[in-house]
PAFI-381165 format. One line per 4 residues: number of its first residue (from 0); their letters; for each residue x, y, z of N, C-alpha, C. Coordinates in steps of 0.001 Angstrom, whole numbers, plus 500000, padded with zeros to 6 digits. Each point is the difference from the previous one (the first is absolute). Layout:
REM residues N
NUM) a) X/Y/Z/X/Y/Z/X/Y/Z | ...
This chain:
REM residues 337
0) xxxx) 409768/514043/070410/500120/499381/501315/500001/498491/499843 | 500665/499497/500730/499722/498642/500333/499648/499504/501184 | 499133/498619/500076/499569/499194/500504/500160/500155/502044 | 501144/500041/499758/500376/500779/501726/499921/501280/500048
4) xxxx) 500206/500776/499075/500096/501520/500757/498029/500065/499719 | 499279/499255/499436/499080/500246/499844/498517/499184/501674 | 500898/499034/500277/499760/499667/501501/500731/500959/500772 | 500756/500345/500000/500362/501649/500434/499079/500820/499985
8) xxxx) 499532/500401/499467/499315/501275/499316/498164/499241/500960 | 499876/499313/499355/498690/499253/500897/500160/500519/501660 | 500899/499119/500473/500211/499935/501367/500205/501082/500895 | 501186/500691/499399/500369/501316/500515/499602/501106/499498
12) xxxx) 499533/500006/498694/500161/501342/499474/498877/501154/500453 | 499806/501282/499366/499403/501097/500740/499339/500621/498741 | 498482/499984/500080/499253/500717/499135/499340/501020/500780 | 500311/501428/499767/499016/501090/500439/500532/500301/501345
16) xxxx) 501514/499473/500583/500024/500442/501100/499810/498972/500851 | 499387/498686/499785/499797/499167/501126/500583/498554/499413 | 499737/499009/500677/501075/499014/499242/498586/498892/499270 | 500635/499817/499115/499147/499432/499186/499227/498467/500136
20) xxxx) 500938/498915/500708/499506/498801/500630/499102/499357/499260 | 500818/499759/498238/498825/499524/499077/499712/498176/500262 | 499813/499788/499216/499145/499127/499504/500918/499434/498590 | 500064/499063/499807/501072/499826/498810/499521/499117/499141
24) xxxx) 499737/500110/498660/499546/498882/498831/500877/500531/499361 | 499638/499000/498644/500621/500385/498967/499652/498951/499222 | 500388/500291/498161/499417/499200/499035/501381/499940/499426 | 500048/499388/498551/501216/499558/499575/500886/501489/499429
28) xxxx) 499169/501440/500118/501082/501009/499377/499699/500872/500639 | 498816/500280/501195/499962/500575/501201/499944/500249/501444 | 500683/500351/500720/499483/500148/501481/499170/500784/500786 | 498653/499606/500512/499363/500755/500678/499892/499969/501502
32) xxxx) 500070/501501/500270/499949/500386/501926/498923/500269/500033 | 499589/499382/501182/498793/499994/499784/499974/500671/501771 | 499715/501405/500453/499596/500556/501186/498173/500438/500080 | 499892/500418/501472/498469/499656/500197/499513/500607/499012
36) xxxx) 500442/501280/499674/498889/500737/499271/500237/499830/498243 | 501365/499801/499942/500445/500112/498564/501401/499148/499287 | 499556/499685/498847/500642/498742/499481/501349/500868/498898 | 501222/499517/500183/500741/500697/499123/500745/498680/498873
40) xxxx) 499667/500062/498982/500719/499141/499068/501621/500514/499433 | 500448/498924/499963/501513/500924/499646/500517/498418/499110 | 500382/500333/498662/500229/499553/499150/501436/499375/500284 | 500047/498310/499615/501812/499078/499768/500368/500578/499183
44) xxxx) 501230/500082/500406/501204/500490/498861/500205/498803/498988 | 498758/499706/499169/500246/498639/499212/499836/500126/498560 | 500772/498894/499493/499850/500547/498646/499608/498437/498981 | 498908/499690/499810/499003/499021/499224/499915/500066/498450
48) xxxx) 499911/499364/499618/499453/499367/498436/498911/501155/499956 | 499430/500708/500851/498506/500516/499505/500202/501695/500677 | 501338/499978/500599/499618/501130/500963/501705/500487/500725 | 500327/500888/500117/501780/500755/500300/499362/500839/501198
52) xxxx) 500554/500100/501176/499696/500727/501142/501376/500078/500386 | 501416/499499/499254/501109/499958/500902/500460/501949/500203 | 499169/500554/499093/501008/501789/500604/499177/500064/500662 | 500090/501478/500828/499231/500883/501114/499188/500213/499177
56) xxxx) 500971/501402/498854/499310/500770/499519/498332/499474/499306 | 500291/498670/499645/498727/499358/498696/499367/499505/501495 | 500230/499579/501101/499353/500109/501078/498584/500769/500909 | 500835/501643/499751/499319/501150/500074/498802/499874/499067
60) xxxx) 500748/500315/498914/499300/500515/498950/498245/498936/499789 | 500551/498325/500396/499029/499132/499564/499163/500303/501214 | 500185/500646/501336/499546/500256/501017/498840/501127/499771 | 500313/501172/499231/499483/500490/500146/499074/499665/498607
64) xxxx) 500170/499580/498705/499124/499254/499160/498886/499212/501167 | 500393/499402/500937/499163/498925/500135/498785/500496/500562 | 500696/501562/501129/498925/500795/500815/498893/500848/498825 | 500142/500132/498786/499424/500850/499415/499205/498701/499376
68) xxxx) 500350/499360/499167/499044/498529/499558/498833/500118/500893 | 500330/499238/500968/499023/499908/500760/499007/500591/500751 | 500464/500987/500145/499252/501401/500864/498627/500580/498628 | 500413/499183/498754/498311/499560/499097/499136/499795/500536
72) xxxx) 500458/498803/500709/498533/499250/500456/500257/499965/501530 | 501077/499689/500658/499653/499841/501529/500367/501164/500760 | 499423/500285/501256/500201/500944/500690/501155/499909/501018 | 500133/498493/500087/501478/499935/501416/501302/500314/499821
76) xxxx) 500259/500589/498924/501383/500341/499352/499861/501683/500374 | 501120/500477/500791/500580/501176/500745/500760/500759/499116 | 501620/498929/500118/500605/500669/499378/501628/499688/500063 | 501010/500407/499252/501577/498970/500442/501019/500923/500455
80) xxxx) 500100/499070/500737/501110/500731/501340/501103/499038/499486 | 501244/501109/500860/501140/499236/499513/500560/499430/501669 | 500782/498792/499885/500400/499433/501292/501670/500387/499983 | 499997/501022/501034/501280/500164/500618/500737/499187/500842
84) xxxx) 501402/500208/499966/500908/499368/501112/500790/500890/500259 | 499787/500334/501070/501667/500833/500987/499955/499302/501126 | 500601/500774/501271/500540/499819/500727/499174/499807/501300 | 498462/499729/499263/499016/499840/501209/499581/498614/499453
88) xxxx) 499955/499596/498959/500087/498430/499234/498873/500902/498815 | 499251/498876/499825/499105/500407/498939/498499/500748/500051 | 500132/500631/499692/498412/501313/499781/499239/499823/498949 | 499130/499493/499641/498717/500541/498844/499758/501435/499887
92) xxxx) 500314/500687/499158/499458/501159/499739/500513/501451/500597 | 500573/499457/500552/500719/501225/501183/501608/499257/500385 | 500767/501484/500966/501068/499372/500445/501136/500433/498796 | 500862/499515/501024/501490/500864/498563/500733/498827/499147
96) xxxx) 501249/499691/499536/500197/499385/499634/499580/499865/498251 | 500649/499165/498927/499429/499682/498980/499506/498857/499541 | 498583/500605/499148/499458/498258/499493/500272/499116/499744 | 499462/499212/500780/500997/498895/499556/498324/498686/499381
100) xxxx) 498941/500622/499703/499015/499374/499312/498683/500934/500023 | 498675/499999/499549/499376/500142/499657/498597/499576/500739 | 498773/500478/500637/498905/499012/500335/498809/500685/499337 | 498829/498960/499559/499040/500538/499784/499222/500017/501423
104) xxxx) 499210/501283/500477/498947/499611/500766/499221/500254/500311 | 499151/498835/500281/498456/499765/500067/499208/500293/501103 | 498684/499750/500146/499368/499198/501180/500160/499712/500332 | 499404/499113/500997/500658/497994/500030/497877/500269/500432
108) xxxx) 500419/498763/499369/498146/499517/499920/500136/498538/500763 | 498937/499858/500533/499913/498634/501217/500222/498651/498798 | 500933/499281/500502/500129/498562/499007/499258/499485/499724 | 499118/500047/501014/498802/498548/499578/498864/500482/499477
112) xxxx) 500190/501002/498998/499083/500577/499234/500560/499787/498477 | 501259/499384/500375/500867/500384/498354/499145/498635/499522 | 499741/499925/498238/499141/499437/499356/500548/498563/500053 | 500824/499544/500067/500666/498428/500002/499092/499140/501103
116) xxxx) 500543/501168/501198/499622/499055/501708/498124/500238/500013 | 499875/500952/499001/498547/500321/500563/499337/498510/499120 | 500817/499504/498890/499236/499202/499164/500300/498269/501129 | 501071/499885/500572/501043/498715/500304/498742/499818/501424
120) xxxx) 499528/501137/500038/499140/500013/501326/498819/499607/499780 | 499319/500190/498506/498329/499669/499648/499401/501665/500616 | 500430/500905/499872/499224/501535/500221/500237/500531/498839 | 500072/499334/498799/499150/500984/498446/499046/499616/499410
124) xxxx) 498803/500617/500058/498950/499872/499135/499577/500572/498848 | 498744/500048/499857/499817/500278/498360/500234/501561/500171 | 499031/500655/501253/500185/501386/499933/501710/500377/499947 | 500894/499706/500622/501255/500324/499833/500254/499933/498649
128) xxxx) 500208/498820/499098/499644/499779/498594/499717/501324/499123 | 498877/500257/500232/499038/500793/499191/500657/501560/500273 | 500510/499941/501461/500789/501890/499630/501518/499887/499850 | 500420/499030/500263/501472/499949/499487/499900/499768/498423
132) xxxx) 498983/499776/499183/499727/499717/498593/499759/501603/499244 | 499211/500361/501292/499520/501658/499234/501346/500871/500156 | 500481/499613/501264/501428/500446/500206/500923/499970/498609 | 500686/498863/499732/500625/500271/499409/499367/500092/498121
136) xxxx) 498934/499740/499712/499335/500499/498680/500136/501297/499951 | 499531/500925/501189/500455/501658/499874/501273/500015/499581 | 500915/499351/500885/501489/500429/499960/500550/499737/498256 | 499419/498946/499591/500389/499678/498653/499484/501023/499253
140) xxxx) 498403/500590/500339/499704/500625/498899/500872/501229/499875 | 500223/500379/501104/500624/501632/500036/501309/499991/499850 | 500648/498257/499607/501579/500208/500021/500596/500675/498317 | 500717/500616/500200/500753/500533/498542/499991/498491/498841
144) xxxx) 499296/500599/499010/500896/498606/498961/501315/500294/499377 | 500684/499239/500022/501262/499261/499880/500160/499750/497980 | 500408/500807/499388/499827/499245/499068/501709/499393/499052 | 500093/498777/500406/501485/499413/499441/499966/499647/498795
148) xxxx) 500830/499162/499696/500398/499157/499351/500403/498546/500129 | 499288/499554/499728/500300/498026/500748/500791/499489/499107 | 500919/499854/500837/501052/499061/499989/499712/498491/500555 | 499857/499079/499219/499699/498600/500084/501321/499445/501181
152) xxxx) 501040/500314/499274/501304/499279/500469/499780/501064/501796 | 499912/500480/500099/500077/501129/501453/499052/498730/500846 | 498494/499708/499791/499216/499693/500422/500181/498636/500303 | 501141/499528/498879/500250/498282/500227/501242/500033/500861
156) xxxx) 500622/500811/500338/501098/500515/500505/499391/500073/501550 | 499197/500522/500543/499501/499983/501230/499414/498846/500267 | 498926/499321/499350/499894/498705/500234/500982/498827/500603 | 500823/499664/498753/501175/499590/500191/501047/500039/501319
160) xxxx) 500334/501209/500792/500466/500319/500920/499957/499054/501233 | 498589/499201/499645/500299/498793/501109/500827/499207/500215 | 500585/499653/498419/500749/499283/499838/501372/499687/501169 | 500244/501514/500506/500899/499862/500936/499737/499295/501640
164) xxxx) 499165/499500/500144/499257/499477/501201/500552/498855/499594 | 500127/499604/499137/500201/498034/499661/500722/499372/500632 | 501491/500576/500371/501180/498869/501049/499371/500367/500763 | 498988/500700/500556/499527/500070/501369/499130/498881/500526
168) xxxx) 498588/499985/498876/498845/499198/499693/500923/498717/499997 | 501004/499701/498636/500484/498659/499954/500821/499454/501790 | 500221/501143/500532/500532/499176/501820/499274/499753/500073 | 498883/500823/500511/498847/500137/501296/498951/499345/499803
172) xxxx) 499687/499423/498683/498442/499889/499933/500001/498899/498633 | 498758/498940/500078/500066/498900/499197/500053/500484/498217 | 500728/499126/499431/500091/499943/498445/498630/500912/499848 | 498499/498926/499540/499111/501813/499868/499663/501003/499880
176) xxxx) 500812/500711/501010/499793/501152/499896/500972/500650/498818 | 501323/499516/499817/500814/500401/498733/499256/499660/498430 | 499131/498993/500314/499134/499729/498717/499591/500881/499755 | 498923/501160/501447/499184/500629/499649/500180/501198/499567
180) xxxx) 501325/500395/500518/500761/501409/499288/500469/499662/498708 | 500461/498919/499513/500693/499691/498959/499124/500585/498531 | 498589/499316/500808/498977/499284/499194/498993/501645/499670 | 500294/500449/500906/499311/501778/500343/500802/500981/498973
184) xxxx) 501405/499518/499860/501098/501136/499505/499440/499644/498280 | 500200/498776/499679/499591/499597/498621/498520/500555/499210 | 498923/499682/501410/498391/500697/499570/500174/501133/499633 | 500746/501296/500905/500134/501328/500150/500760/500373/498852
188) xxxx) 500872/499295/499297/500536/500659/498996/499543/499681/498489 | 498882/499105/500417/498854/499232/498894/499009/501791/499787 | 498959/499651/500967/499293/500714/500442/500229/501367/499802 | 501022/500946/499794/500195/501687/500006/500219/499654/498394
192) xxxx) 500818/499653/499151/499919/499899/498963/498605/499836/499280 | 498973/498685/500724/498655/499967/498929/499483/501200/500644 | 500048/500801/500986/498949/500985/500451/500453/501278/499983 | 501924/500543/499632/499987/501426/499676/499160/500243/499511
196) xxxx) 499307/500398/499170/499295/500822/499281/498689/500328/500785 | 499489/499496/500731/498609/500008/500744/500734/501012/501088 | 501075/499495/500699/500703/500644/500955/500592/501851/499304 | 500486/500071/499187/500047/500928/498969/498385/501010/500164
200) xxxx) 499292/499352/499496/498981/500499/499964/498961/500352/501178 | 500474/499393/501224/499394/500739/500986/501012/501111/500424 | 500984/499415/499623/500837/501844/500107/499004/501224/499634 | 500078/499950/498605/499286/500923/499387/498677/500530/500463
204) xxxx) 499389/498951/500696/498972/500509/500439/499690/500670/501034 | 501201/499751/500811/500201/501231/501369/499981/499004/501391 | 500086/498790/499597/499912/498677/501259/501333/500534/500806 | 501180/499999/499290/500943/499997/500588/500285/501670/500346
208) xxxx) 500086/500006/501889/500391/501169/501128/500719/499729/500666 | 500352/501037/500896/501145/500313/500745/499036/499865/501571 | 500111/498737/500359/499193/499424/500998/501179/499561/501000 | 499278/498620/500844/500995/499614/501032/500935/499475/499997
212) xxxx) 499493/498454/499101/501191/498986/499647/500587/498829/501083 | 499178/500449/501281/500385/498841/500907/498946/499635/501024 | 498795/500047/499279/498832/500345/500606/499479/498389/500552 | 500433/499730/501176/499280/498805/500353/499857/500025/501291
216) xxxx) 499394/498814/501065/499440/500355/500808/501077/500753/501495 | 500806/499677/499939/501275/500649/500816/500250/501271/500556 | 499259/500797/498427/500180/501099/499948/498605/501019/499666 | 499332/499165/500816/498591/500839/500409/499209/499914/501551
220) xxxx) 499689/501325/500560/499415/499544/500758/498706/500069/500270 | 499136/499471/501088/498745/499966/499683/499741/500671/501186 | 499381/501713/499741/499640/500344/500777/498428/500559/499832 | 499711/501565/500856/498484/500389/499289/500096/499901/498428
224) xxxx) 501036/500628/499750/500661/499963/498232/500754/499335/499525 | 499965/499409/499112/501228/498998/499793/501553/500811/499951 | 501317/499320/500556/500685/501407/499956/501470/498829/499124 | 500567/500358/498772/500883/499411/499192/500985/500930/499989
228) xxxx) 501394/499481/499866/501026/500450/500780/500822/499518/499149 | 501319/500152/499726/501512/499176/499440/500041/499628/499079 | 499215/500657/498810/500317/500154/498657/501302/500039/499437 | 501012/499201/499033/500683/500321/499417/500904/501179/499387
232) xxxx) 500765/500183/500587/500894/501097/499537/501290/500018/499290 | 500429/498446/500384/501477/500158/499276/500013/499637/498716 | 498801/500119/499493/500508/499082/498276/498380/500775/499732 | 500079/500834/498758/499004/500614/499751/499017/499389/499178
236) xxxx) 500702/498421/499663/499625/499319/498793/499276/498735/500650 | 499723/500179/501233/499348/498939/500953/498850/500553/500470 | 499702/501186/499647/498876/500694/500733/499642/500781/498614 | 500481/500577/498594/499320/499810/499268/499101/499011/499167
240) xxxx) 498945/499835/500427/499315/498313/499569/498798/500088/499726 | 499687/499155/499058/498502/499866/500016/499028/499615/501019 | 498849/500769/500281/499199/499865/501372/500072/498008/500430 | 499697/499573/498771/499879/498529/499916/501042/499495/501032
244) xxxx) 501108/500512/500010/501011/499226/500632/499958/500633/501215 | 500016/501173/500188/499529/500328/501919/498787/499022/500404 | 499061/500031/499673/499147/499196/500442/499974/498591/500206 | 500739/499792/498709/500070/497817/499907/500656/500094/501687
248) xxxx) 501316/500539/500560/500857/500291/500726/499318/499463/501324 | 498983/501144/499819/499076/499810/501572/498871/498380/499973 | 499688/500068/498787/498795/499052/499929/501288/498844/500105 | 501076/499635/499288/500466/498786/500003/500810/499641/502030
252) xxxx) 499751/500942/500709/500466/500245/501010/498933/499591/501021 | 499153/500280/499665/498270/500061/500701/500167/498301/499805 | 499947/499157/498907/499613/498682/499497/501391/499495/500721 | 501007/500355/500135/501563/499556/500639/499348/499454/501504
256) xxxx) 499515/501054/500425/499377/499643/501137/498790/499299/500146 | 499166/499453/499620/499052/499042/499520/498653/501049/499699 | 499849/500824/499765/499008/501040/500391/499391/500079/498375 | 499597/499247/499044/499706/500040/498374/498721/500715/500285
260) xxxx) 499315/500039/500801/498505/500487/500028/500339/501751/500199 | 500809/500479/500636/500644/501404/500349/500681/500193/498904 | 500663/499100/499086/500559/500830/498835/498831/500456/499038 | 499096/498863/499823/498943/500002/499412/498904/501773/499850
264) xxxx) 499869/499954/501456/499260/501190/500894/500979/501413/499302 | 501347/499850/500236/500818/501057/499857/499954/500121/498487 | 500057/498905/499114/500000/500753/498526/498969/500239/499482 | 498662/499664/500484/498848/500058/499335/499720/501186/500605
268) xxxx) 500231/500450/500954/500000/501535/500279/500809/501111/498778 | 500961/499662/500872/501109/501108/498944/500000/499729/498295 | 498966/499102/499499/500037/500051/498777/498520/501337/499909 | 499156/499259/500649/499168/501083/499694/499844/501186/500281
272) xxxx) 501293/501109/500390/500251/500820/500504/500843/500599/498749 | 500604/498905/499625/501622/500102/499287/500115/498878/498869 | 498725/499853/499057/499747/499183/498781/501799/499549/499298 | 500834/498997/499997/501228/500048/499772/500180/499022/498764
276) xxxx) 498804/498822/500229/500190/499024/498985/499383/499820/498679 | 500192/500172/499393/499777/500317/498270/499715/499370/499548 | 501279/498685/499842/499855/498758/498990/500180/498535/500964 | 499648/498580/499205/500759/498787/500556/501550/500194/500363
280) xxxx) 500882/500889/499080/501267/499913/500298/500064/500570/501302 | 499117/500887/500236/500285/500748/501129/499769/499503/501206 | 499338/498650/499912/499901/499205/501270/501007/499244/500352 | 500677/499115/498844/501093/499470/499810/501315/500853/500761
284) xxxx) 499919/501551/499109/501162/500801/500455/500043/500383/501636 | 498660/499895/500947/499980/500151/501021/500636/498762/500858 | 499727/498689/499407/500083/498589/500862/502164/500067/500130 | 500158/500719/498664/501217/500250/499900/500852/500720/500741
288) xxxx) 499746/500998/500504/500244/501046/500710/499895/499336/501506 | 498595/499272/500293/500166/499355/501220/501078/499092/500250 | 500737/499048/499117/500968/499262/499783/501617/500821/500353 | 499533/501692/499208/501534/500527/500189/499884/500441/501824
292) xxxx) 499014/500248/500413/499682/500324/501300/500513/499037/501184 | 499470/498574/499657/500541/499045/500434/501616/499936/500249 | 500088/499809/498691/501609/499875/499574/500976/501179/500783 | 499651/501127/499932/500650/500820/501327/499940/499434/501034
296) xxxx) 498820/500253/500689/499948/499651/501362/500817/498818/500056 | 500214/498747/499561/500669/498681/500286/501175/500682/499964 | 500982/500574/498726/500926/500706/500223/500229/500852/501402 | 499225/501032/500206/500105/500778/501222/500370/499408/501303
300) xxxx) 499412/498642/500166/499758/499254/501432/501512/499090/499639 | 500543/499609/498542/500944/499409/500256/500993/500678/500301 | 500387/501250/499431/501289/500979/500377/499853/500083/501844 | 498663/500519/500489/499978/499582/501534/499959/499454/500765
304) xxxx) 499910/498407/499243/500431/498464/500587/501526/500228/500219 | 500796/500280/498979/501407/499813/499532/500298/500966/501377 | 499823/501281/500016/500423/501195/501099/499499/499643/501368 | 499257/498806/500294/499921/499430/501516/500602/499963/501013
308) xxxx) 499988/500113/501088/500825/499906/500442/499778/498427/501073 | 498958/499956/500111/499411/498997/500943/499081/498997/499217 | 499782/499095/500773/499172/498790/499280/498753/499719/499728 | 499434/501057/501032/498286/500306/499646/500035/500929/498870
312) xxxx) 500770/501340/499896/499923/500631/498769/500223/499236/499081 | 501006/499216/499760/500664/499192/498769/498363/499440/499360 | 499572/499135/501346/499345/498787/499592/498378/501099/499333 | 500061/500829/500608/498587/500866/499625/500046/500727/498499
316) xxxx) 500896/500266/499649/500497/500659/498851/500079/499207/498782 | 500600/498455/500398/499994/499154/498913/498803/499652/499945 | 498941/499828/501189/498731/498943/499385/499126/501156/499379 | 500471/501121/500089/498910/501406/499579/500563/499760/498866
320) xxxx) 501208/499876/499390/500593/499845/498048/499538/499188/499504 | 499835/499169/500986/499272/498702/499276/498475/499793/499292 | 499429/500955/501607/498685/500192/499596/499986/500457/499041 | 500223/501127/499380/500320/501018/499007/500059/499357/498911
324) xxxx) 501049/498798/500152/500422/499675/498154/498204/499186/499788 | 499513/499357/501157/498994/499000/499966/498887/501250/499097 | 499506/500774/501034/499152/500733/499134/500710/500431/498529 | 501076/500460/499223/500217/500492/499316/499678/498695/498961
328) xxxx) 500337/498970/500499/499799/498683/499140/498357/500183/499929 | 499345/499747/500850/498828/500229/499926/499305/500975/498768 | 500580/501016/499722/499282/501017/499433/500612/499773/498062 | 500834/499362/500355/500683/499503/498552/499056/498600/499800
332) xxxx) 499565/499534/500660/499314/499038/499506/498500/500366/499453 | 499345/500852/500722/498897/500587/499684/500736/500590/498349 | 500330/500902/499843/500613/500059/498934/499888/499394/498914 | 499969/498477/500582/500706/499168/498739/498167/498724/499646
336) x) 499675/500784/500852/498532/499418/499883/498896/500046/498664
């Protein structure tokens, strides 16, 4: 689907018999309807450096990967319906006509519970902290280990990937910030070379599972239970990871937002739940991981600067990349301490 038939589908369309009258977001490779009771995600036909959604079929298929992932740990995942079109316009789940896309669907859980606004607001404390920590230490302990083969060049290969943000960064935003990717791409391909082998070796030891991979505050909410949602599905090699790097994810996300005392709270929990750090390298290899964490997100917010359509999105998207490269600089400097 595209972009109009998908304000189509919002406006007019018919889930269950009644008309649907969603609610419309969307991120840089999905669109979500969002109706009173229940939220349906339905995947861009896009195709990225990190990620191919242009068939149906790998559509479906990542659709229904995504409902089974997750239905691990969260409970708001139902189940995927396919979105029809005939001659009544468009149907979720029902209705004649052929598919013409795919939805996952959910719940819909009240917004201002989702973990970003609950933090942007000053309503997380230590107790939130302390069970979103036990939260996801269970989830790690009980996740499958993963056991690969590290590939250095793969790992400098994702890093790197920022690289494509640069004619963007070099319009939009002062000299600086190109230093700081420049200067990030050079550390990162320093850095996996002196530390394969440590990295290697927490392989072996069972660090690295088949966890979330996009675990930051966005994508949690804070309810009686903590409830985590939108785990990674299209790249199996983003969500096989060492616990270290789900976590840097959230903690470097927590500190994004000025909150260092809540990252603090959150790992000193989930360590002692979920003992992870071994050696000095392994502190190092974490500050690292917070850096690749960074380095997405700035990426993420720039591809959805670029897909703007308006000037508050534009302008919100770039100063969020920015933020991003700032902390990622940040955590390379600790590093270098």
């Amino acid at each position: 689907m595209n972009e109009r038939e998908i304000q189509i589908l919002a406006e007019k369309g018919i889930y269950n018999g009644k008309p649907l009258c969603a609610q419309l977001e969307e991120t840089h490779i999905s669109w979500i309807l969002l109706s009173d009771t229940f939220a349906f995600k339905i995947k861009k036909p896009v195709k990225l450096s990190f990620l191919d959604f242009s068939e149906l079929s790998v559509r479906k298929t990542l659709c229904e990967k995504e409902l089974n992932l997750n239905k691990r740990f969260s409970p708001i995942y139902l189940k995927v319906l396919p979105v029809n079109h005939g001659e009544n316009g468009y149907e979720i789940g029902g209705g004649h006509g052929n598919p013409v896309d795919y939805a996952v669907m959910m719940e819909r859980l009240p917004a201002e519970k989702r973990m970003d606004r609950q933090l942007s607001a000053g309503k997380v404390g230590s107790n939130e902290m302390i069970a979103l920590a036990e939260t996801i230490a269970q989830m790690h302990r009980d996740a499958p280990v993963v056991y690969l083969s590290f590939d250095p060049w793969t790992q400098i290969a994702t890093f790197n990937d920022i690289a494509g943000i640069r004619p963007f960064i070099l319009k939009h935003s002062s000299p600086g910030y190109l230093e700081i990717i420049d200067h990030a791409i050079a550390f990162s391909n320093a850095f996996i070379h002196q530390y394969e082998g440590r990295i290697r070796e927490r392989q072996r030891l069972g660090f690295v599972r088949d966890i979330h991979g996009d675990l930051h505050s966005g994508n949690i909410f804070i309810s009686d239970k903590p409830i985590i949602f939108d785990c990674i599905e299209y790249n199996d090699a983003f969500r096989h990871i060492d616990v270290l790097s789900d976590i840097a994810f959230l903690c470097m996300d927590l500190e994004a937002f000025g909150h260092d005392a809540l990252s603090e709270i959150f790992l000193s929990v989930y360590c002692d739940r979920f003992p992870i750090f071994q050696t000095a390298a392994d502190n190092l290899i974490f500050l690292y991981y917070k850096c690749l964490r960074a380095n997405i997100r700035a990426k993420v917010n720039a591809l959805s600067a670029m897909e703007s359509e308006d000037i508050a999105g534009f302008q919100r998207h770039l100063e969020a990349a920015e933020k991003y490269l700032r902390v990622m600089n940040d955590n390379l400097l600790q590093m270098q301490e």
